[in-house]
C-alpha positions in Angstrom: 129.8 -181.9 122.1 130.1 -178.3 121.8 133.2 -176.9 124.0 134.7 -173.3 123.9 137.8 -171.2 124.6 138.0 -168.6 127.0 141.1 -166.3 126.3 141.1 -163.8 129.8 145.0 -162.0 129.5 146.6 -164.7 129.6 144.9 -167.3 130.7 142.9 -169.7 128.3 140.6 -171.9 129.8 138.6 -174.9 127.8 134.8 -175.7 128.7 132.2 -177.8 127.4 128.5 -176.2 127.2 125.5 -177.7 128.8 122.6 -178.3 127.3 120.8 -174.9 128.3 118.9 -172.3 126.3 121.5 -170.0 127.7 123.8 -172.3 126.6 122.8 -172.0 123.0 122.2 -168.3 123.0 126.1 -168.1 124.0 126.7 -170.5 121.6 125.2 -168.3 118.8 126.7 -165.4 119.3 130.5 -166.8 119.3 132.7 -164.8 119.3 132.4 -162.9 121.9 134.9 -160.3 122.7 135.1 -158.0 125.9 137.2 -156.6 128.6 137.6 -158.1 131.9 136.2 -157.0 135.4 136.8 -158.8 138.7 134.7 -159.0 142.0 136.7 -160.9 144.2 138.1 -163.8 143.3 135.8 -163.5 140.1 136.0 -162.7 136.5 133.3 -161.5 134.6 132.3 -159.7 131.6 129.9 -157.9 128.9 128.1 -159.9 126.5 125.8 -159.4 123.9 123.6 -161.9 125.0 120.3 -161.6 126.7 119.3 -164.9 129.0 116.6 -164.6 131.5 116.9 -166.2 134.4 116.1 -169.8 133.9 115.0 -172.8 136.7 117.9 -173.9 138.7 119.7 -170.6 138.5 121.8 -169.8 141.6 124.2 -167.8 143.7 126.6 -170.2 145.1 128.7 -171.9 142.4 131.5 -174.6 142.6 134.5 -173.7 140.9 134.7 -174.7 137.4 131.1 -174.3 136.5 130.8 -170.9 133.9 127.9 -168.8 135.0 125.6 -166.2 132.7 124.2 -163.2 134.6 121.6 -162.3 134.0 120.9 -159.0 135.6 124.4 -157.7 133.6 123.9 -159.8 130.8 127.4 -161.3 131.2 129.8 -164.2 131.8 131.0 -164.6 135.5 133.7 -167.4 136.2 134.1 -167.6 139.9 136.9 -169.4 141.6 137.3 -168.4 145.2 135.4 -166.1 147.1 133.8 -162.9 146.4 132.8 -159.8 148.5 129.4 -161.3 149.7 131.1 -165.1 150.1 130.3 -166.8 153.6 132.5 -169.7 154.6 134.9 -170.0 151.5 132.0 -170.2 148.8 131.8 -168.7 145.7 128.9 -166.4 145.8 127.9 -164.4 143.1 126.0 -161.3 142.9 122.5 -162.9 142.0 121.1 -165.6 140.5 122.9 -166.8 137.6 122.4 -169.5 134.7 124.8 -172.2 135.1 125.6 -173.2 131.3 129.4 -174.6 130.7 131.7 -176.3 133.0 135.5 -175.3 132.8 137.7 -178.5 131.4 140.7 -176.6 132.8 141.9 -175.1 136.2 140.1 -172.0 136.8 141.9 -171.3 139.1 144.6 -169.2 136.3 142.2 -166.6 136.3 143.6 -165.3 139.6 146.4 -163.0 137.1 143.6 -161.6 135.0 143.4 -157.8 135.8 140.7 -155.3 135.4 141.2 -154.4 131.1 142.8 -157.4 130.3 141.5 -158.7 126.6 138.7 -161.3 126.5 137.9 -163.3 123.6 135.4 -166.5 123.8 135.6 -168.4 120.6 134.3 -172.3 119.0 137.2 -174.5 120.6 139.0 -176.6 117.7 137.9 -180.0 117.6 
């Protein structure tokens, strides 16, 4: 199984891909390395990935599942609500490619500030 760690300040979250072609693009291009920006009770950030949007992509997440989106070509990690949530959801900005799910609380992303240093890298096995 291929899993990942996503360094956000300092945070570091595990995750474990799906099997998506969005997935394996991400995959690919490990490592990734960006800068953080936050929506809400969202991070998200550049990639240099490009992912169309594939069947099954969607707005409304649950918290833990690692979303690609497309129309910024970045990762978004939601875990509370965001500007456009209704009722508590976690509603992102458009339809996005659901391709990892978090293996830790994602919660720990609520200290990550706008800036802070991102790094996605090949978890050790």
């Amino acid at each position: 199984m291929r899993e990942i760690l996503i360094r956000a300040g300092h945070v570091a979250i595990r995750a474990r891909l799906l099997e998506t072609a969005t997935a394996d693009r991400i995959w690919q291009a490990l490592p990734i390395y960006a800068r953080a920006q936050t929506w809400g009770d969202e991070v998200y950030f550049a990639t240099p990935v490009h992912a169309p949007v594939e069947a099954g992509a969607r707005e409304v997440v649950k918290r833990g599942e690692i979303a690609y989106w497309p129309d910024g070509d970045a990762i978004a990690i939601g875990f509370g609500p965001t500007p456009i949530s209704r009722g508590g959801e976690i509603r992102l900005a458009s339809p996005c490619n659901i391709w990892a799910m978090a293996l830790d609380d994602v919660t720990a992303l609520g200290t990550v500030r706008v800036g802070d240093s991102i790094a996605v890298i090949e978890a050790d096995s």
